[in-house]
Residue frames relative to the residue before (quaternion, step in Angstrom):
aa qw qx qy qz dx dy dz
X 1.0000 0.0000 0.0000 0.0000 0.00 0.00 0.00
X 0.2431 -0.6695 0.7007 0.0412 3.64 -0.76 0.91
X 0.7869 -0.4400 0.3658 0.2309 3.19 -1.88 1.10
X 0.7414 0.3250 -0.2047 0.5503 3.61 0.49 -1.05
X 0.7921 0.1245 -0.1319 0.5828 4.03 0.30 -0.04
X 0.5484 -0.5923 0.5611 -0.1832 1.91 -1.07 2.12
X 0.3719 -0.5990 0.6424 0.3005 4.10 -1.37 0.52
X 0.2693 -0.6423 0.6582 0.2858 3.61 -0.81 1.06
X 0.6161 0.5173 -0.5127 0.3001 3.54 0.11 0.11
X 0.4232 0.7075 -0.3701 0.4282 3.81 1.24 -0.55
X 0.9115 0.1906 -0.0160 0.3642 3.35 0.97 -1.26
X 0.3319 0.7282 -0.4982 0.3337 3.14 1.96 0.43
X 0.7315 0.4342 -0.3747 0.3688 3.74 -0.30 0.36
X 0.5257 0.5912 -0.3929 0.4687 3.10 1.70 0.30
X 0.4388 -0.5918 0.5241 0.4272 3.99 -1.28 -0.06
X 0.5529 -0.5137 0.4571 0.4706 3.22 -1.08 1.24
X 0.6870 0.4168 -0.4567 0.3819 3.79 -0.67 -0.20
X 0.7111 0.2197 -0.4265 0.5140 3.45 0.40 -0.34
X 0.5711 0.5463 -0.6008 0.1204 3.95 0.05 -0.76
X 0.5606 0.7009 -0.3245 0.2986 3.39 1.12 -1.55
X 0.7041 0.4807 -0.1501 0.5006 3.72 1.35 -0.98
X 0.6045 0.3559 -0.3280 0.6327 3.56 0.98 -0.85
X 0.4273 0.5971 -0.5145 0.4429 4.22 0.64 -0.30
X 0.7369 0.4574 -0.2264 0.4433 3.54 -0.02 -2.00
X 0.8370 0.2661 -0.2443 0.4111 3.31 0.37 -0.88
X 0.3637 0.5087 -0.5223 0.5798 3.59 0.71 0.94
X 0.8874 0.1813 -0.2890 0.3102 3.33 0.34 -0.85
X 0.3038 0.7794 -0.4876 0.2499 3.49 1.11 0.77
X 0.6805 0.2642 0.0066 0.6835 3.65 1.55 -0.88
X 0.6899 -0.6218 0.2975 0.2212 3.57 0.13 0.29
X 0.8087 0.0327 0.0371 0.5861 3.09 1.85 0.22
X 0.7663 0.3719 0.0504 0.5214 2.93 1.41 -1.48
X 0.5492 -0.4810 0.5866 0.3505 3.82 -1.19 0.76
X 0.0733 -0.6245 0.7501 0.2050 3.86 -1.69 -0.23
X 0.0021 0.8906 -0.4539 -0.0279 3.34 0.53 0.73
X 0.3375 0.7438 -0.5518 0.1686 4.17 0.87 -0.34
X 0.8438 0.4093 -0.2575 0.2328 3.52 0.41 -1.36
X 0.7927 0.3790 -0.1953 0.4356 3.64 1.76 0.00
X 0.4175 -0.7192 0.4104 0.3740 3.89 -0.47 0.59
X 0.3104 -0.6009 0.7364 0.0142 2.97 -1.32 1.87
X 0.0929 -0.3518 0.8934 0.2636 3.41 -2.40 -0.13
X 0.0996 -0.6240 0.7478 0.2038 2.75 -2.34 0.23
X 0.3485 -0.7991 0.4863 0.0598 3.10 -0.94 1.45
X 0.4791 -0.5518 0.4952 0.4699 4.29 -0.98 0.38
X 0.5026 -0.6522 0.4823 0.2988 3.91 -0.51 1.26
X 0.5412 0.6370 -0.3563 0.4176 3.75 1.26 -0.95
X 0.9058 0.2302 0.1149 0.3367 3.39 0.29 -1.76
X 0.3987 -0.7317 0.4187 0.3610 2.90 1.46 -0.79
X 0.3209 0.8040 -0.3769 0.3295 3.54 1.45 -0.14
X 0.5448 -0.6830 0.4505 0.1836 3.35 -0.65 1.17
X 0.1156 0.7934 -0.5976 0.0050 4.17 0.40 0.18
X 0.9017 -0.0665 0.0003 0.4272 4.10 0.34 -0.17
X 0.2840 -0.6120 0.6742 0.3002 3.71 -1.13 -0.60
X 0.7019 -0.4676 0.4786 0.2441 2.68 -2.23 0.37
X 0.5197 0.6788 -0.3012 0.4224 3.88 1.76 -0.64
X 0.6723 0.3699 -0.3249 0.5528 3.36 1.33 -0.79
X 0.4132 0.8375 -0.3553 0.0401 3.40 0.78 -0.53
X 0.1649 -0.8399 0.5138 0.0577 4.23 0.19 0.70
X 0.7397 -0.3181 0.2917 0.5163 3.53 0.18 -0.68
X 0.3734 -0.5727 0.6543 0.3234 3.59 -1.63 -0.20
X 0.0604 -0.7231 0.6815 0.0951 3.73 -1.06 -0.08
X 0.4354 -0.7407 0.5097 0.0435 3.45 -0.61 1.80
X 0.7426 0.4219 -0.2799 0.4384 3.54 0.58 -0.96
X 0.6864 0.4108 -0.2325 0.5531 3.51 1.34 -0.36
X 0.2306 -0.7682 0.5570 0.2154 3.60 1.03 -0.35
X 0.5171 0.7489 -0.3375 0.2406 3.25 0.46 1.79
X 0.1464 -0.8779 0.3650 0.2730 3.36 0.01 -0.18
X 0.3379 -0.8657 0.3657 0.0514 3.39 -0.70 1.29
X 0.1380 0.8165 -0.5600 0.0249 3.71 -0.67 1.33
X 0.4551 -0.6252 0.5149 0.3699 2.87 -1.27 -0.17
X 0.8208 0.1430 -0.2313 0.5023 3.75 0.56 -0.46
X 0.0731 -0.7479 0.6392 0.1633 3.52 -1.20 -0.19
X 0.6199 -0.5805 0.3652 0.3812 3.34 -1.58 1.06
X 0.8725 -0.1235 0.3888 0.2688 3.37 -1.86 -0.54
X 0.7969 0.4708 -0.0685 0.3723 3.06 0.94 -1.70
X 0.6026 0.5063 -0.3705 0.4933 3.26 1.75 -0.04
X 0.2237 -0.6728 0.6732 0.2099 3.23 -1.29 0.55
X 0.2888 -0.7319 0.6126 0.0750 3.16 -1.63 1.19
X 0.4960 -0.7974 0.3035 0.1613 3.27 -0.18 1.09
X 0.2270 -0.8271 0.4060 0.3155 3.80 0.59 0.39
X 0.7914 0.4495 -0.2339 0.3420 3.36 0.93 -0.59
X 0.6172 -0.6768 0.3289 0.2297 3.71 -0.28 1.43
X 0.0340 -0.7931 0.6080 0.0107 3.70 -0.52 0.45
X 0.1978 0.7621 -0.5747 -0.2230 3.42 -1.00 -0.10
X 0.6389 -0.5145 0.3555 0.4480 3.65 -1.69 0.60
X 0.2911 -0.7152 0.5796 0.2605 3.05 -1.51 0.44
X 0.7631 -0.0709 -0.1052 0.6337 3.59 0.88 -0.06
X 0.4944 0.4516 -0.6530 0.3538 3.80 -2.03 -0.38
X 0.9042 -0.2084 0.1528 0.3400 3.39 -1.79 -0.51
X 0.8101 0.3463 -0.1429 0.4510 3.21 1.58 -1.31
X 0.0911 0.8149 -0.5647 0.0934 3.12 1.30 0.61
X 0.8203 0.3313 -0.1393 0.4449 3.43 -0.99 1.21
X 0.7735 0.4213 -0.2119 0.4234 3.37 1.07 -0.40
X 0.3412 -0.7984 0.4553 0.1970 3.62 -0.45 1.50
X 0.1062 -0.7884 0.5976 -0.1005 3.19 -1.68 1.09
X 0.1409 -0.7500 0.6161 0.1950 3.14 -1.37 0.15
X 0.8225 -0.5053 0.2189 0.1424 2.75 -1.78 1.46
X 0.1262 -0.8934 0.3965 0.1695 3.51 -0.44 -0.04
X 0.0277 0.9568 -0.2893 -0.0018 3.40 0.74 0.68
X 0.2075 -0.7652 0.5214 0.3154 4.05 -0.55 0.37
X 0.6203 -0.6388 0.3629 0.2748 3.35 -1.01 1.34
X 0.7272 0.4308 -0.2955 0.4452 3.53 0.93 -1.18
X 0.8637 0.2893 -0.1211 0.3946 3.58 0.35 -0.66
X 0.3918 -0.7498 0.4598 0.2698 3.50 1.49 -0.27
X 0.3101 0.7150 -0.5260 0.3405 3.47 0.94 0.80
X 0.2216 -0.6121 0.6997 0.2942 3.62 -1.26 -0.12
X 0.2390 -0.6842 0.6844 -0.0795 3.16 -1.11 1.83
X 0.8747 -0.2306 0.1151 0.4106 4.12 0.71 0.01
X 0.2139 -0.7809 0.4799 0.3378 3.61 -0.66 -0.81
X 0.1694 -0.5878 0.7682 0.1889 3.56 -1.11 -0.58
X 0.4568 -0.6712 0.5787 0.0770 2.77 -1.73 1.98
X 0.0580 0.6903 -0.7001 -0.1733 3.35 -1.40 0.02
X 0.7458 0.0576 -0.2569 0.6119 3.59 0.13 0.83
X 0.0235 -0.7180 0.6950 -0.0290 3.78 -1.42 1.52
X 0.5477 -0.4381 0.6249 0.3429 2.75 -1.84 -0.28
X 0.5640 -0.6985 0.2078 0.3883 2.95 -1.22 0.72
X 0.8017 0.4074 -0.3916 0.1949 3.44 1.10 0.47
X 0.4563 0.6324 -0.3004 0.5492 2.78 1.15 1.45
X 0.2645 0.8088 -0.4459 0.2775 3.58 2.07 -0.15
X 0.7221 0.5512 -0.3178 0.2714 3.59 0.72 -1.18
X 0.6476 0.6333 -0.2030 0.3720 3.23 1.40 -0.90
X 0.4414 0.7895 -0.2993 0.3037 3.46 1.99 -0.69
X 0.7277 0.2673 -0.1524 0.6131 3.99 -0.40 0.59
X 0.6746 0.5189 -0.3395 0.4005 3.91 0.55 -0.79
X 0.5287 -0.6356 0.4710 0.3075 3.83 -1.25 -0.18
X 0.0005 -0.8156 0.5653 0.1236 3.75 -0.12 0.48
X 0.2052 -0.7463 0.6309 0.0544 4.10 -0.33 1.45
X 0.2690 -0.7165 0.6171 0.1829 3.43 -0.97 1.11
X 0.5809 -0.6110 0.4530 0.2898 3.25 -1.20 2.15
X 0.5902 0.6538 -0.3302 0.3394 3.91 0.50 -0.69
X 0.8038 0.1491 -0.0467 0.5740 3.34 0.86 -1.22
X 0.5754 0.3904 -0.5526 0.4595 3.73 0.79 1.24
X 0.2484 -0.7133 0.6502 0.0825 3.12 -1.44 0.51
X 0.0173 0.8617 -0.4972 -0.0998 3.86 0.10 1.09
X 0.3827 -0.6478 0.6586 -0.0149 3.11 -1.98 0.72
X 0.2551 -0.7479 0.6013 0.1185 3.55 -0.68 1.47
X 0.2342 -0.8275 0.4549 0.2315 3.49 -0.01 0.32
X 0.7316 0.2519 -0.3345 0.5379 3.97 -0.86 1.12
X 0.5983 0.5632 -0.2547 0.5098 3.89 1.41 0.13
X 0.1506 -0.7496 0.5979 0.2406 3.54 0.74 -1.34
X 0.2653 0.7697 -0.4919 0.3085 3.40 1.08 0.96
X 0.0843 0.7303 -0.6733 0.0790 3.83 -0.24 0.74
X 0.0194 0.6066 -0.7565 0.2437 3.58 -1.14 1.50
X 0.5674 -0.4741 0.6433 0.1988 2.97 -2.09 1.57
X 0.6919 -0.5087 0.4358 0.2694 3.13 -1.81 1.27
X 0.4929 0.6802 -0.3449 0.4188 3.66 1.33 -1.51
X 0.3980 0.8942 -0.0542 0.1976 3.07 0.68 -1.23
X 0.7496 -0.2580 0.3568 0.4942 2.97 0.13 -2.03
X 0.3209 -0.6452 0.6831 -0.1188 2.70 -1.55 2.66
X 0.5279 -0.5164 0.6304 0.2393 2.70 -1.87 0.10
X 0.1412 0.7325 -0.6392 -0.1870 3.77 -0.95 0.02
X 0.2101 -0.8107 0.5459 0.0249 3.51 -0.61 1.58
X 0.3483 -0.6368 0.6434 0.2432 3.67 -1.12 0.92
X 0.6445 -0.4666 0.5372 0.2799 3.33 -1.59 1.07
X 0.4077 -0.6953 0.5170 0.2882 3.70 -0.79 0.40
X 0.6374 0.5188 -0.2567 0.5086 3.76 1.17 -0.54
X 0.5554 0.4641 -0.4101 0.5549 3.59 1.21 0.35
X 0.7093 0.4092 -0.2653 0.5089 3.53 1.16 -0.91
X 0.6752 0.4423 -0.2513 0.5342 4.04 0.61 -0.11
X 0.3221 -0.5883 0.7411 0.0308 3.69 -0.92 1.87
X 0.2024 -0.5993 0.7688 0.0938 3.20 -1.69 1.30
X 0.1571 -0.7058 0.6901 0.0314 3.30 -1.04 1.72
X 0.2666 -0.6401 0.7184 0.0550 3.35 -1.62 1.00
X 0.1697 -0.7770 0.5641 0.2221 3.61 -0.04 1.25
């Protein structure tokens, strides 16, 4: 796949009005939304169920295909009972389920014990990019979770060291 063409299959479940838009914006970055500068919901891709905003929003994480918040609505169930991976990246690390109230899907998890590269994620929400569907909101933008990353600027590129 090349920057300018897009799989029409990526977007066959979309209304022809919106694919043409979730298209363009794939091809702004080679594949991927930049989404930081506008306010998204992500919805369960099943149901359509509201599970977070863009307000809680922390980061994406590519190697995990995830999306990172900090709060989630109502509609998620947190699973009480503890799991841990048995293999991939988190092999070993316990978690809890993530579930959408309306449809009983699993939408993600949240660690409570990592390795150490993964410590940061501990206590946060991790939404599998698979089972969100996201929504820019004033735009009618609808874009697979897959979709859409964050690209964050280093803070030390954005901050002048003044010497008074």
């Amino acid at each position: 796949m090349t920057a300018n063409h897009a799989p029409a299959q990526a977007f066959s479940g979309f209304p022809e009005v919106l694919r043409g838009v979730a298209m363009a914006m794939e091809r702004q970055d080679g594949g991927a939304a930049h989404c930081l500068s506008q306010d998204w919901i992500f919805m369960c891709h099943s149901c359509g169920t509201v599970l977070t905003d863009s307000w809680n929003l922390c980061d994406t994480h590519s190697a995990l295909q995830v999306i990172i918040v900090l709060r989630l609505t109502d509609d998620v169930i947190v699973e009480p009972k503890m799991q841990v991976f048995l293999g991939g990246p988190l092999k070993g690390c316990a978690y809890l389920c993530l579930r959408c109230r309306s449809c009983n899907a699993i939408v993600g998890f949240s660690l409570c014990s990592a390795n150490d590269a993964f410590l940061a994620l501990r206590s946060l929400f991790c939404l599998h990019k698979k089972q969100v569907t996201c929504y820019m909101l004033n735009s009618r933008v609808v874009i697979p979770g897959i979709q859409f990353h964050m690209k964050l600027q280093p803070l030390s590129g954005q901050i002048e060291e003044r010497i008074p």
